[in-house]
Every structure is written in C-alpha cells, then in structure tokens.
C-alpha positions as CSV (number, residue, x, y, z in Angstrom):
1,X,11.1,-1.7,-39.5
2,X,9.5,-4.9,-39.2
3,X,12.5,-6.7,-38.8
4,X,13.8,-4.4,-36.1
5,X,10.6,-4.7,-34.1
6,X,10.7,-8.8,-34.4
7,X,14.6,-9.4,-33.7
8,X,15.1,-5.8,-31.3
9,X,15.9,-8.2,-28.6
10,X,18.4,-10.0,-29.9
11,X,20.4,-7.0,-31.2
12,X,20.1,-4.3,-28.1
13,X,22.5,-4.7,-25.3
14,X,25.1,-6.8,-27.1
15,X,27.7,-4.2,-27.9
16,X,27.5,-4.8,-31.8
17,X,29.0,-2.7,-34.6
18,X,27.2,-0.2,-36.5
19,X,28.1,-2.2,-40.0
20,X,26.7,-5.3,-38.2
21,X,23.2,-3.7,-38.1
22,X,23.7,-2.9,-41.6
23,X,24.6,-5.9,-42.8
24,X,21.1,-7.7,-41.1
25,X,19.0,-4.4,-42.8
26,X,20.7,-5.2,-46.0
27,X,20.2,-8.7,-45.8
28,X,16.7,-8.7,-44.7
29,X,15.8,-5.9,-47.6
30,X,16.6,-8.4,-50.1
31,X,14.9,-10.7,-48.5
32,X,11.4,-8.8,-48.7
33,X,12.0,-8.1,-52.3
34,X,9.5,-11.2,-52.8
35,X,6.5,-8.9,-50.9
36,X,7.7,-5.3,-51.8
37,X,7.7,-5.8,-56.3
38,X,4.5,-6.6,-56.6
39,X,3.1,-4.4,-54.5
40,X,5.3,-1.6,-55.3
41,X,3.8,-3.1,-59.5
42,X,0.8,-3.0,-58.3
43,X,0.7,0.6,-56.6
44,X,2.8,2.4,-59.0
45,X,0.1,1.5,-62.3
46,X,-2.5,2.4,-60.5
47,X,-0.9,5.7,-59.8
48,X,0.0,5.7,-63.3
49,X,-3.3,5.5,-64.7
50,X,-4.9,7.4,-62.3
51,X,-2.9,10.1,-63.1
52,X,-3.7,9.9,-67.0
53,X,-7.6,9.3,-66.6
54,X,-7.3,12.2,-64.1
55,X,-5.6,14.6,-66.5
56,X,-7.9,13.4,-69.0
57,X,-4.7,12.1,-71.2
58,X,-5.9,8.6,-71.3
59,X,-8.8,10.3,-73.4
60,X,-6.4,12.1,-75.6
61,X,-5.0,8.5,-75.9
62,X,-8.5,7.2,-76.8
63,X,-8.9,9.8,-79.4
64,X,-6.6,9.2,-81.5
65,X,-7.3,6.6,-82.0
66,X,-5.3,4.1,-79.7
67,X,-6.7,1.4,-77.9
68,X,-5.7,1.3,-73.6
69,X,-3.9,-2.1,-74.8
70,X,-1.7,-0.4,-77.0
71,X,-0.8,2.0,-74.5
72,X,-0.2,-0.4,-72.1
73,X,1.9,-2.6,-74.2
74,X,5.1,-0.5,-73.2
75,X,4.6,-1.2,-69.7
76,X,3.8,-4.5,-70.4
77,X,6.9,-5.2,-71.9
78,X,8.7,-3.2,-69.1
79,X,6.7,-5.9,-66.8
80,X,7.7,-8.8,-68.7
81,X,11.5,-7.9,-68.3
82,X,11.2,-6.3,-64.7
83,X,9.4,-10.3,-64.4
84,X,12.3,-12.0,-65.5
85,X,14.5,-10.1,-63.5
86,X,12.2,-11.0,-60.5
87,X,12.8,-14.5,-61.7
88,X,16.5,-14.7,-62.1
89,X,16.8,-12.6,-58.6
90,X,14.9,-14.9,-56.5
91,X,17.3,-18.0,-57.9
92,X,20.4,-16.5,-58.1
93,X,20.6,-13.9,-55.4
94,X,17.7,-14.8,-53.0
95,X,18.9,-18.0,-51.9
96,X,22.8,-16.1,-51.1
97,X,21.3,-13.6,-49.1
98,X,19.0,-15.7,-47.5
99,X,22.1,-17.5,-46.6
100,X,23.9,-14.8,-45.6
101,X,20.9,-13.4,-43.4
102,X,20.0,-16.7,-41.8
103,X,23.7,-17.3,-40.7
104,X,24.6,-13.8,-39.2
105,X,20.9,-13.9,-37.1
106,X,22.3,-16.9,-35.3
107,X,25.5,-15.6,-34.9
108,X,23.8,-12.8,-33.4
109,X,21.4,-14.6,-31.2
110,X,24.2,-16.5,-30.0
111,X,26.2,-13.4,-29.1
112,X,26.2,-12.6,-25.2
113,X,25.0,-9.3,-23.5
114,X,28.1,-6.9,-23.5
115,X,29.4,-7.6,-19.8
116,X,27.9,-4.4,-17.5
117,X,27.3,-4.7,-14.0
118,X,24.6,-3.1,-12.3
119,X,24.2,-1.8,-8.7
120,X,23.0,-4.6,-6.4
121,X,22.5,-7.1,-8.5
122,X,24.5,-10.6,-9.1
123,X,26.0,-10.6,-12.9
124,X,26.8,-14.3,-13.7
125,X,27.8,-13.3,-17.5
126,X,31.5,-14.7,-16.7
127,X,31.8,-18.2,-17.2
128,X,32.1,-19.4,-13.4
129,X,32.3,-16.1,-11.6
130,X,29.4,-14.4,-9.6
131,X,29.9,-10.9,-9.0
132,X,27.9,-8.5,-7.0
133,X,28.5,-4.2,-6.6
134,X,26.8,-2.5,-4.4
135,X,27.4,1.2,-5.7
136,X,29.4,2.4,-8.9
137,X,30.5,5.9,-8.8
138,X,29.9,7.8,-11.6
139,X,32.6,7.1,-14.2
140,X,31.5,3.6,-13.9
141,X,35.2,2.2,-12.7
142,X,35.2,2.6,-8.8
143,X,33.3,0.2,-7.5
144,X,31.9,-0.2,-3.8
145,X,31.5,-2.8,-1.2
146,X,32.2,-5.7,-3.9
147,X,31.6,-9.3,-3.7
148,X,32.6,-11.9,-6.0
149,X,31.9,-15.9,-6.3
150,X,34.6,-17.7,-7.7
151,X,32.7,-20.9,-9.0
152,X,35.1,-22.2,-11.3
153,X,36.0,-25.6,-9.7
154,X,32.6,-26.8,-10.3
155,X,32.3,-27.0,-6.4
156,X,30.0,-24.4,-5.8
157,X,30.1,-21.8,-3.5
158,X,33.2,-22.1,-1.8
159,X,35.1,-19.6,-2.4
160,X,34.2,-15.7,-2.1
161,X,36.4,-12.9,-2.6
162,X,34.8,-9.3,-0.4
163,X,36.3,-5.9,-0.7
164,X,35.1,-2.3,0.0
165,X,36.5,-0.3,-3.2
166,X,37.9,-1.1,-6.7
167,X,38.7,-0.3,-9.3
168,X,37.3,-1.6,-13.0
169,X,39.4,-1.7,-16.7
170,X,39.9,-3.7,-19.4
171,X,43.3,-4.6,-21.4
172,X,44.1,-2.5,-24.6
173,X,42.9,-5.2,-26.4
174,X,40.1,-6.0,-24.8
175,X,40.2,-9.9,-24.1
176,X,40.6,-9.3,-20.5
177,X,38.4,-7.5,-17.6
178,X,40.7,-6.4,-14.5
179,X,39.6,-5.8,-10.9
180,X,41.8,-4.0,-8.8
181,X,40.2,-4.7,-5.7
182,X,41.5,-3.0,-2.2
183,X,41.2,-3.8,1.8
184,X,39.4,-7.1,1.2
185,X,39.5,-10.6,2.9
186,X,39.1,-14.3,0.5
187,X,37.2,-16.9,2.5
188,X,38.3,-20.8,0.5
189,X,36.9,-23.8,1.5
190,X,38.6,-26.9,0.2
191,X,38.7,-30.9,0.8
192,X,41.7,-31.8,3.5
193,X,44.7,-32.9,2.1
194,X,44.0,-36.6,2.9
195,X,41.6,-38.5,1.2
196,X,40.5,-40.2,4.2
197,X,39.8,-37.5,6.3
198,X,36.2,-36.4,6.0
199,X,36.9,-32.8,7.6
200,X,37.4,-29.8,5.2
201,X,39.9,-27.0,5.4
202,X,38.5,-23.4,5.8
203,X,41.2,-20.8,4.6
204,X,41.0,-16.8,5.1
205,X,43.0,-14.6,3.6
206,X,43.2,-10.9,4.3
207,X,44.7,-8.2,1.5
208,X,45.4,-4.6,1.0
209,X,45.3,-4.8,-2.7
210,X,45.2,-7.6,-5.2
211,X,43.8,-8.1,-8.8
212,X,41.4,-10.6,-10.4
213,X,41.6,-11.0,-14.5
214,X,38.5,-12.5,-15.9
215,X,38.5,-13.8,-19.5
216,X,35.6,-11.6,-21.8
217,X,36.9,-14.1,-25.4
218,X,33.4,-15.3,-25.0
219,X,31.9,-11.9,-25.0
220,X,33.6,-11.0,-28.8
221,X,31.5,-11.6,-31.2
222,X,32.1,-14.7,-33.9
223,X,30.9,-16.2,-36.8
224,X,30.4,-19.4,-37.9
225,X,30.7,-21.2,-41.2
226,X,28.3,-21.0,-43.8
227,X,28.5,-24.0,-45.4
228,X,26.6,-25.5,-41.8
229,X,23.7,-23.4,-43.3
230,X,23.3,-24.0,-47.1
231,X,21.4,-26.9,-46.9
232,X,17.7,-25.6,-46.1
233,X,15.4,-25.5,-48.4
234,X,15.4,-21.3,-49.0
235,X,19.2,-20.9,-49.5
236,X,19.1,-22.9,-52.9
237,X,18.3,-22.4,-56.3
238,X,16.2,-24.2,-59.2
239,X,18.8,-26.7,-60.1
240,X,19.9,-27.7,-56.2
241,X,16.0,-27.5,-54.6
242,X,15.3,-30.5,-58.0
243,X,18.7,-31.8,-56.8
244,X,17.9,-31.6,-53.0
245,X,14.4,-33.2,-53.3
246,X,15.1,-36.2,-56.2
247,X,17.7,-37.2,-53.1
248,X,15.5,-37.3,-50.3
249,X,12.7,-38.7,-52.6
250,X,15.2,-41.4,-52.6
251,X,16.1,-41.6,-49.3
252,X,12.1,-42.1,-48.4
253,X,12.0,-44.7,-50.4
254,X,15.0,-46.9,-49.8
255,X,13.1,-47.3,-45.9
256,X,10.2,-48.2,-47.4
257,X,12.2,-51.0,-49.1
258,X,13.8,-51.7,-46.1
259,X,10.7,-52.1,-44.0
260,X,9.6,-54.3,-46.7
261,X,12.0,-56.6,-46.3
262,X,12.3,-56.9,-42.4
263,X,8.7,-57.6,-42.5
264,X,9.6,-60.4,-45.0
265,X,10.3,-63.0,-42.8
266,X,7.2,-62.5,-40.0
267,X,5.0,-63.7,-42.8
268,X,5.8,-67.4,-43.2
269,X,2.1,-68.9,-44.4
270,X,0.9,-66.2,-46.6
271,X,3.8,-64.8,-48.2
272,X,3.6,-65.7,-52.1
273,X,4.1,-63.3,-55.0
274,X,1.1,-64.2,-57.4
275,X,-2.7,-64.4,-56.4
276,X,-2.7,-67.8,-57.4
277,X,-0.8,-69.1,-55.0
278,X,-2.1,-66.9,-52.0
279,X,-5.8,-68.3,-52.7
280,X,-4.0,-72.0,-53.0
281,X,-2.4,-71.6,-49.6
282,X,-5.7,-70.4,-48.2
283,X,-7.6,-73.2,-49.7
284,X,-5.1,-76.1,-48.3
285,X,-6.1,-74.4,-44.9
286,X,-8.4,-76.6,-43.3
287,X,-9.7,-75.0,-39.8
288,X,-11.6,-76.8,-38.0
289,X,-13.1,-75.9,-34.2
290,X,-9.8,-75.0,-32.8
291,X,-9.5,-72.2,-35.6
292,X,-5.6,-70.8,-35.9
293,X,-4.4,-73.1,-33.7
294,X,-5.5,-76.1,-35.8
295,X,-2.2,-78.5,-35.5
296,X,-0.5,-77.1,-32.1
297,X,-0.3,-79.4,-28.7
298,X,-2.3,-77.9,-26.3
299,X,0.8,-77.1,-23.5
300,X,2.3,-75.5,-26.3
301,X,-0.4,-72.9,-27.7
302,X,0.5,-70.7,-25.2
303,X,4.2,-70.1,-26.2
304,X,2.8,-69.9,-29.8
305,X,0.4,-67.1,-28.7
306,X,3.2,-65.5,-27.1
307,X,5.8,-65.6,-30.3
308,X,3.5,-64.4,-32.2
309,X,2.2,-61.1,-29.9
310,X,6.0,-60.9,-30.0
311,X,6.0,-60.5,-33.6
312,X,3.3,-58.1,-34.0
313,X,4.3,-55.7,-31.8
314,X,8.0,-55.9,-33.8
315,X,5.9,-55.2,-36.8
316,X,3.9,-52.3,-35.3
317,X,7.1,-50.6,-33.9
318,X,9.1,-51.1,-37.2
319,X,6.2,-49.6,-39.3
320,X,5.6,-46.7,-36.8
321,X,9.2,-45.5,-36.8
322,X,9.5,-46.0,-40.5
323,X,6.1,-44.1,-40.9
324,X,7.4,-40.6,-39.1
325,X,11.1,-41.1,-41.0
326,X,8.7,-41.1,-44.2
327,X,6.8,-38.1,-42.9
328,X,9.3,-35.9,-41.9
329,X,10.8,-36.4,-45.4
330,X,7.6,-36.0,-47.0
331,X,8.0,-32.6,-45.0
332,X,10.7,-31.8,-46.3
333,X,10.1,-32.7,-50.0
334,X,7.1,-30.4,-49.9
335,X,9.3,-27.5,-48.5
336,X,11.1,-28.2,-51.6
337,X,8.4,-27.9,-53.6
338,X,7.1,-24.6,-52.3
339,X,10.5,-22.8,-52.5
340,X,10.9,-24.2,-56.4
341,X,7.5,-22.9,-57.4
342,X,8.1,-19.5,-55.5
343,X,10.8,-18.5,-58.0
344,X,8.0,-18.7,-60.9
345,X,4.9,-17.1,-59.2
346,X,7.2,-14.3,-58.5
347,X,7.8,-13.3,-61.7
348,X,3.7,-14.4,-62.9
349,X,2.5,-12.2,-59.7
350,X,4.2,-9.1,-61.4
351,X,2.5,-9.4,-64.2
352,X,-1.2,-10.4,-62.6
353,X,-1.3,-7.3,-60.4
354,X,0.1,-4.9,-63.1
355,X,-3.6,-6.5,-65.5
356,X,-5.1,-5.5,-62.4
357,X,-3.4,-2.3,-61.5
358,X,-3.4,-0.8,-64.7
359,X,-7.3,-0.9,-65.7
360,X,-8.1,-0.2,-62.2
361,X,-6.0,3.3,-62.5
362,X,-7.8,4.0,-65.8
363,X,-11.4,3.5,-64.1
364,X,-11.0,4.8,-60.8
365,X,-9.2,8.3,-62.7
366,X,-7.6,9.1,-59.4
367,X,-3.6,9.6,-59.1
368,X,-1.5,10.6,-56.1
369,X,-0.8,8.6,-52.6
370,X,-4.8,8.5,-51.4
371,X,-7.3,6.2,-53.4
372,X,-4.7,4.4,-55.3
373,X,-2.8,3.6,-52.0
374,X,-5.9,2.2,-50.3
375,X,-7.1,0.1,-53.4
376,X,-3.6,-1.4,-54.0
377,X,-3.3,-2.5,-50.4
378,X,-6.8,-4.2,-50.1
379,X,-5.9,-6.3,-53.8
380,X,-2.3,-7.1,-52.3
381,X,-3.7,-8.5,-48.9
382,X,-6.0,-10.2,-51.6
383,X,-3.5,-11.5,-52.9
384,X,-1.0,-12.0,-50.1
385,X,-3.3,-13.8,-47.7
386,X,-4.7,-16.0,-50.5
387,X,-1.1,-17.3,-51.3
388,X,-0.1,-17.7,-47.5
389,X,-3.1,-20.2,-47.1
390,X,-2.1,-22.0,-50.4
391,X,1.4,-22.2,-48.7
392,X,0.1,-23.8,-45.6
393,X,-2.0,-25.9,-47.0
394,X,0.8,-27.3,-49.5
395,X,3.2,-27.6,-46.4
396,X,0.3,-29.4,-44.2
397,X,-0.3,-31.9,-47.3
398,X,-3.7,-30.9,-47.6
399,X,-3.3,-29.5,-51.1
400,X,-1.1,-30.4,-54.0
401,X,1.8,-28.0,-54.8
402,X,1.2,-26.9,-58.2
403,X,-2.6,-25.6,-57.1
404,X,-1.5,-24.7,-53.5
405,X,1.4,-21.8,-54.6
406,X,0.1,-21.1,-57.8
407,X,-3.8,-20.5,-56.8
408,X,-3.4,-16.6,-55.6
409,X,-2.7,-16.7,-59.9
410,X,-5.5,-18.5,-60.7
411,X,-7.9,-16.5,-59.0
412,X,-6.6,-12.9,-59.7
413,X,-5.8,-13.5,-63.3
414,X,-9.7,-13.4,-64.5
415,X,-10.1,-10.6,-62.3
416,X,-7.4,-8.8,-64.2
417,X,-8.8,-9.6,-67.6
418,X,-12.5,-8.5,-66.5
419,X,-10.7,-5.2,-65.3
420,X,-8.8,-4.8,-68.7
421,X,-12.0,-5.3,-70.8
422,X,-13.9,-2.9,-68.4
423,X,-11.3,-0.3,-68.4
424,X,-11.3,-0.7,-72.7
425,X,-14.9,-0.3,-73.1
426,X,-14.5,2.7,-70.4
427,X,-16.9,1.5,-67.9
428,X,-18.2,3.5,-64.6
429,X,-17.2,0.1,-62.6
430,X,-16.2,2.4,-59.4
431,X,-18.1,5.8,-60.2
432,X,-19.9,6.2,-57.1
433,X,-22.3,9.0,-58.3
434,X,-23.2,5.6,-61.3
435,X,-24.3,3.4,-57.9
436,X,-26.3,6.4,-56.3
437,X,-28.1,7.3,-58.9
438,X,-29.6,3.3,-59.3
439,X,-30.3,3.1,-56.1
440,X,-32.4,5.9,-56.4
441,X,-34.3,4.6,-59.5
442,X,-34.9,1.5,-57.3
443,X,-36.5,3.2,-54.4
444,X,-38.8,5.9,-56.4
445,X,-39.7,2.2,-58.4
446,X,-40.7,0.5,-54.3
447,X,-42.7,3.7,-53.6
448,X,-44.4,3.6,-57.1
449,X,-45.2,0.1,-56.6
C-alpha cells in the first residue's frame, strides 16, 4: 500500500497492463522483506509467549522442571536458520529484485499518459500536433467542431487544420490514431518559393472529407536494458559491493596522485624530499628589508607578483575540483559500505528482537493481536528509527560505518539479555497492579511523614 500511495501518479492514466502492476507489487514486496522479518520476528514471539504465560503453559514448562532457555532453544535454532536465510536472501536475491524493480519504475515513469482527448482542452501528447475538441458524443469517436495544429516543421503555428465533425479510430494494431475529419478548410502558411523574396505564401484549402494518421509508437510502452542499471550500489552483492568499492577506492586515489604531481612543478624553492634539506633551503634564505622579493629589479616585481597570483589561483582551482571528485567518491564508497553491512545486520536484527520478543511475551502473559501488537511496534520503531539515523549519519560521514549500521545492535542487544534474565527469574517487570501498589506504599509513607 505504501508503494501504491508513493508511485500512484506515475501508474494511473497510462494504460498499463494488469501483470505490469504486478510485476512492481512483487518487486517492491521483496524489497520490504528487510523491514517486514523482523518485525513480523519480533511480533509473532511475543504472541507466542504471551499466549503460553496466558494459558499458564509456560508454568507447566517451569514445573517440570525446564528452564525458559531451554524452551526457547527450538526457536532459537529456528531463528538462527530463518537468520541465515535472511542473510543469503538479501545477497542473492535482494540485489536482482532490486534491479528488476528499479529498472521497470523508470520504464514506468517514462511511459506517457495513454492518448485521450478531453472536451475543450488542447492535448499536445502527439509529438508536433495540437489538437483541440470541442464536444465528444458519447461513444467517444464523433467528435465536434475540431481543431488541430500541425507543428511538425518546427515552424510553429502555421498550419491549422478546422472541421465541424469526425470521426476517431485506431489501426488493428494499434500504432496508428486516424481522424476522419469532414466539411473542414486547412489554412498553410509557408516561405515563397524564392529565397529572395521576403513575402510568404498563405494557402487555403477547403475539403469534404479527408484523414489525418498520427503516429501513437511513442505511446506503447518499452523497456530498457538492465545492464544500464546494475551498477548502483543496492543491486549488488557481497563479493561485487567489496569489488565495486576497492575500485573506486582506487580511482580516488589515483587524483590524489595526480594533483600531487601537477602541483609539483609550482613549488620551485621549497620542494625537497627530506627535512634536512627543506631547513637548509630556508637557512640559505637571506631576507632582508625587501622580504620575498629579495633579488628582483624593481620594474620587474610587478610581473613576478603577477606570475605568481597566477599560480596560486591554478593551485586553488586544481585542488578544489580534485577535492569534490574525492568527495563524491568518498560518497559513494560509503554507500558501499552501508549496503555491505546491511546484508549482516539483517540476519543479527532477527535474532536481537526475537531475545527481546520472546521474554517480553513471557512477562507481559498476554497473547492475541492487542498488547503484543502495540509493544512490538513501539520496540521496532525503536529499532527502526535508531538504524535510519545510524544510516544517515554513515552516509553524511559523520560516523564510521561499522558503529553507524551496526549501533541499532548494540543498543537493543543488552536490552534483550536484561529481558531474558527477567523473564527467567519470572519478574513482574510490566504487571501494572506491581507499580500501583508502590506507589501507594510511597504516598501513605509522605502522609506519615
């Protein structure tokens, strides 16, 4: 639904196939996959053990003398594999339909409105042609009072086509839209038939019936290659994201080299490779009251001054341009990085929120679509909104990679062990009627004091 609601505009109105709009739901499913497992983790132990504690079989469990980590260690393992299969989706099959997605959306954007023409108003969908109805009966093929712009030259306006009735079809296959247009009249204007002569012909031609084909190819709708999309950064996998970065990694450096040595040659007094001979140079410098210019005829400081503003602003512009090539590769590199670590805190995030799903369902005893639903959502936008500003961050620079993705993990794992150990020692953590009677306790203790 969300992907309807965002792209809505770019689907209605364009005359699409049903299997089209299938193909984008299907896509964009798998693409959620990364947000919908560990929520759906996440809700369904909590519903798990609620449903136990409320049925009182996770005391049953207890009393027989098995531990809630033994009875979790099925699910656990169920977890672990569901995990790995998280892990193996999201660099096998992720990247292909995020490939396949991103490629039929622009195909889709790119696709024109289906050709309809309204009642007094100028449709300009046809390449060149204006055309304007002022009433269309009912089947939607006769047509009234019709005027049409042929603009195809590429001179303008200068030649219009009027009729009072017509008729509208297309071919049987489609690739052609014919008017049969009756009782009109063509005004053409036109350049003389000497070159010299600055006067233009004006032609009229009156008809009884006559036919205009316009060509609706451009209207069909077309795909493009692939292969122009499978180099960003979330239509590959482990091996060509490590690939994909070490290479521009490479390419940032190389104009770093380069910059180096075009600089080279602007530094001709202190440009030595050990300290010892840059503290010689600057010791053999004698200065005296005329400072840099210690040496240089007077008439010719200024063209020395010159040259060397000259120089500098070479440098400058050299080391700006090289220093926005280096940051939009340093861009890119990080988008890298975040799509590489994604893979692995997919799988880790199934296992976090099922340490924190699990022991929350055996405190909170309550099964079924109500509690459950409300305490999985708040820990998920937890989660969720923790791991969107550790993606940002990453992406702006402002925070490594390995802490930026991987820090939603870092925080919610202790919370999941505290919950485990809580939910083992059978702690009143969220029993309400535990909190209301200390707050009572508290307040007859304030009015005896």
């Amino acid at each position: 639904m969300l992907f309807l609601f965002k792209y809505i505009d770019d689907l209605i109105g364009k005359g699409f196939e049903w299997y089209v709009i299938l193909q984008l739901l299907m896509y964009a499913a798998a693409t959620n996959v990364a947000m919908a497992l560990p929520l759906a983790i996440l809700l369904s132990s909590i519903m798990t053990f609620g449903n136990l504690g409320e049925n009182y079989e996770l005391v049953a469990i207890k009393s027989a003398g098995i531990s809630l980590q033994k009875a979790m260690a099925p699910l656990f393992i169920l977890i672990t594999l569901l995990g790995i299969s998280a892990f193996l989706f999201s660099d096998y099959m992720l990247p292909v339909a995020n490939l396949k997605m991103g490629s039929l959306l622009y195909d889709v954007r790119e696709q024109k409105a289906a050709f309809l023409i309204k009642e007094g108003v100028f449709n300009n969908s046809i390449p060149g042609y204006s055309i304007r109805v002022e009433k269309k009966e009912k089947d939607g093929q006769l047509l009234k009072d019709i005027v049409i712009y042929d603009q195809s030259n590429g001179l303008g306006n200068t030649n219009v086509l009027m009729a009072k009735e017509g008729e509208m079809y297309k071919t049987e296959d489609g690739n052609y839209l014919i008017l049969k247009l009756k009782d009109g009249v063509r005004y053409e204007e036109r350049q003389g038939q000497r070159t010299y002569n600055p006067r233009q012909e004006f032609t009229r031609f009156k008809f009884k019936e006559t036919e205009q084909k316009f060509d609706l190819s451009s209207f069909h709708f077309k795909r493009e290659d692939e292969n122009l999309f499978k180099n960003n950064y979330m239509m590959l996998n482990l091996k060509q994201l490590a690939y994909s970065r070490d290479s521009v990694a490479h390419m940032n450096d190389s104009i770093a080299h380069a910059l180096i040595n075009s600089v080279k040659p602007y530094f001709k007094i202190y440009y030595q490779t050990s300290k010892y001979h840059q503290s010689k140079v600057l010791k053999d410098l004698n200065f005296n009251k005329d400072g840099i210019f210690t040496g240089i005829k007077q008439d010719s400081r200024g063209i020395v001054l010159s040259n060397a503003r000259e120089n500098a602003r070479i440098i400058q512009q050299a080391i700006s341009t090289v220093a926005t090539q280096s940051d939009d590769f340093t861009k890119v590199i990080r988008s890298y990085l975040v799509e590489y670590n994604k893979k692995f805190t997919l799988a880790v995030s199934c296992l976090v929120l099922f340490f924190i799903g699990a022991p929350l369902g055996a405190i909170i005893r309550k099964g079924g679509l109500g509690l459950p639903v409300v305490i999985s959502v708040g820990f998920f936008l937890i989660y969720h909104i923790i791991s969107t500003v550790g993606e940002k961050s990453v992406k702006q620079g402002s925070m490594s990679p390995i802490l930026g993705m991987w820090m939603a993990i870092f925080i919610l794992t202790p919370v999941g062990l505290f919950l485990t150990y809580k939910a083992s020692i059978d702690s009143a953590l969220f029993d309400v009627d535990l909190y209301k009677n200390l707050f009572k306790k508290l307040f007859k203790k304030n009015k005896l004091g």
